[in-house]
C-alpha positions in Angstrom: -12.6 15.0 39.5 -9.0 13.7 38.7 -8.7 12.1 35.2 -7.4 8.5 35.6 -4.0 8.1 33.8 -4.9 5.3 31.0 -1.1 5.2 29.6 -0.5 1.8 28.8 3.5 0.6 29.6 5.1 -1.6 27.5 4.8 -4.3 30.0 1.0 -4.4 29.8 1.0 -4.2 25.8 3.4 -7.5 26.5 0.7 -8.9 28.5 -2.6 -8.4 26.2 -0.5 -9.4 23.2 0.4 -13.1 25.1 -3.2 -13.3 25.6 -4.2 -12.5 22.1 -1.7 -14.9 21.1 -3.2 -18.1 23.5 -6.5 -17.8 21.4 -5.1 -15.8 18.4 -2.1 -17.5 15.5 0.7 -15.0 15.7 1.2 -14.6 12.3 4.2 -12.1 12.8 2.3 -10.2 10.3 4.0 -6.6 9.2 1.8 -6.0 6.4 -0.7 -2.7 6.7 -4.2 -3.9 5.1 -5.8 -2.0 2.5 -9.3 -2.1 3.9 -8.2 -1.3 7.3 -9.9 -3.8 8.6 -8.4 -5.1 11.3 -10.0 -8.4 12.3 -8.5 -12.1 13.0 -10.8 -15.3 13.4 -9.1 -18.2 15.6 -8.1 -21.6 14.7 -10.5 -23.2 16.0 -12.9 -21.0 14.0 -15.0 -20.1 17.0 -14.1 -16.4 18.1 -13.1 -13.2 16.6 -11.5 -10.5 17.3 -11.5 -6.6 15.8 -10.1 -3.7 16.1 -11.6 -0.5 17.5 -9.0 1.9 18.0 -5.4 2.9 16.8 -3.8 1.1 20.1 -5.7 -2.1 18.8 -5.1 -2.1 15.5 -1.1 -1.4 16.5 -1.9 -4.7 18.8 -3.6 -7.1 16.1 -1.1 -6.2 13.3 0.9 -9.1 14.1 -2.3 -12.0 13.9 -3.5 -10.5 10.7 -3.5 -12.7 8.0 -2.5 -11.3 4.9 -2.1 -13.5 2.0 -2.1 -11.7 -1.2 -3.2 -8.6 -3.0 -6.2 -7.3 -4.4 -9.9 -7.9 -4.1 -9.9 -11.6 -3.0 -6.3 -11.8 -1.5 -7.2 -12.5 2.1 -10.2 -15.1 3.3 -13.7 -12.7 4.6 -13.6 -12.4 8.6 -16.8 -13.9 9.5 -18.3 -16.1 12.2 -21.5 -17.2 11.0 -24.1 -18.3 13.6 -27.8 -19.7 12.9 -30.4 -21.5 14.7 -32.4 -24.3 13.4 -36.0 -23.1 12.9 -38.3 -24.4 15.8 -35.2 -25.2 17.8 -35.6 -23.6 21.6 -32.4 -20.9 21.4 -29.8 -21.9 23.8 -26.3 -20.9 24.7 -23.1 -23.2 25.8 -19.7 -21.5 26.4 -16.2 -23.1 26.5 -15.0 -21.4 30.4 -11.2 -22.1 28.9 -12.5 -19.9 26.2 -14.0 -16.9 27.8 -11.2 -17.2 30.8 -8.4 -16.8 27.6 -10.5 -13.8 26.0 -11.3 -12.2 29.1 -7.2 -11.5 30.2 -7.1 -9.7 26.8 -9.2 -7.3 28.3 -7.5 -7.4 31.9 -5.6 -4.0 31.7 -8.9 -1.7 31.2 -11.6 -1.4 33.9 -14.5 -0.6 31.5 -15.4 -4.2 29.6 -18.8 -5.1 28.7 -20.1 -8.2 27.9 -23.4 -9.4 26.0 -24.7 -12.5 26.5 -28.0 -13.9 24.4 -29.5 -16.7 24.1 -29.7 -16.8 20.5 -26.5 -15.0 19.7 -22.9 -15.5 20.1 -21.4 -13.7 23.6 -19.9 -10.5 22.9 -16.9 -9.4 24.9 -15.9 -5.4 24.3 -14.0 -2.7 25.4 -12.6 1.3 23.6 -10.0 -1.0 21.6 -11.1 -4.4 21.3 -14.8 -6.1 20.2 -14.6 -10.0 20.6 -17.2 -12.2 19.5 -17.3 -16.0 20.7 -19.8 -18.7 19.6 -21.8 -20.9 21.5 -20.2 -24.5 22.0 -22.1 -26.9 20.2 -21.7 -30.8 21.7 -21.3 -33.8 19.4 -24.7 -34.9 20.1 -25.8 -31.7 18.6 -23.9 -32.2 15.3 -25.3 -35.6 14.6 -28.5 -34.7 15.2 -28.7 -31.5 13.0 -27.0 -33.0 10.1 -28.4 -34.1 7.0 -26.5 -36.6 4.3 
């Protein structure tokens, strides 16, 4: 069986990295982290994205966002998702959203995606995990909250 040549040209890395970038802030970051933990929440606060190997880490460098040293010098990545108790689980995606994500991972042929009903959808491959919450609509908000 011939091994399948999985170099990556410089034109590809190009390509991933102006995807990362349409859901990703380009924080032209240079700064190695401590923790090693490579792992950058969007804007909108609504994906994430991490690091799983030495090619991805090289890759997501740049969004990192490093803002000072020591212990609490940089915000937790987290994306927290809960369902009310007694609420039926259900799951609503922005297709904008997993069409951006998903040409992150164009250049590999081995991408898996989870999808739950109660948990965010889950978008991986050797160098990249992504994690995307459900969409929640405005009629949802106002009813779940509580002044």
């Amino acid at each position: 069986m011939e091994k399948k040549d999985t170099t990556i040209s410089i034109a590809q890395e190009f390509k991933i990295l102006r995807a990362i970038e349409r859901v990703f802030s380009d924080n032209h970051n240079t700064i190695i982290p401590k923790d090693d933990n490579y792992g950058v929440t969007c804007p909108a606060n609504v994906s994430l994205i991490v690091a799983k190997s030495e090619f991805g880490k090289k890759l997501l460098l740049r969004f990192l966002n490093i803002v000072g040293e020591g212990e609490n010098g940089k915000p937790p990545i987290t994306l927290d998702y809960f369902t009310a108790e007694k609420e039926i689980p259900k799951s609503k995606y922005s297709l904008e959203y997993i069409y951006n994500l998903l040409e992150i991972f164009k250049y590999d042929d081995s991408v898996s995606i989870s999808l739950k009903k109660d948990f965010p959808m889950t978008i991986e491959n050797k160098d990249f995990r992504v994690i995307l919450a459900p969409r929640i609509e405005d009629e949802e908000i106002r009813e779940n909250k509580k002044w």
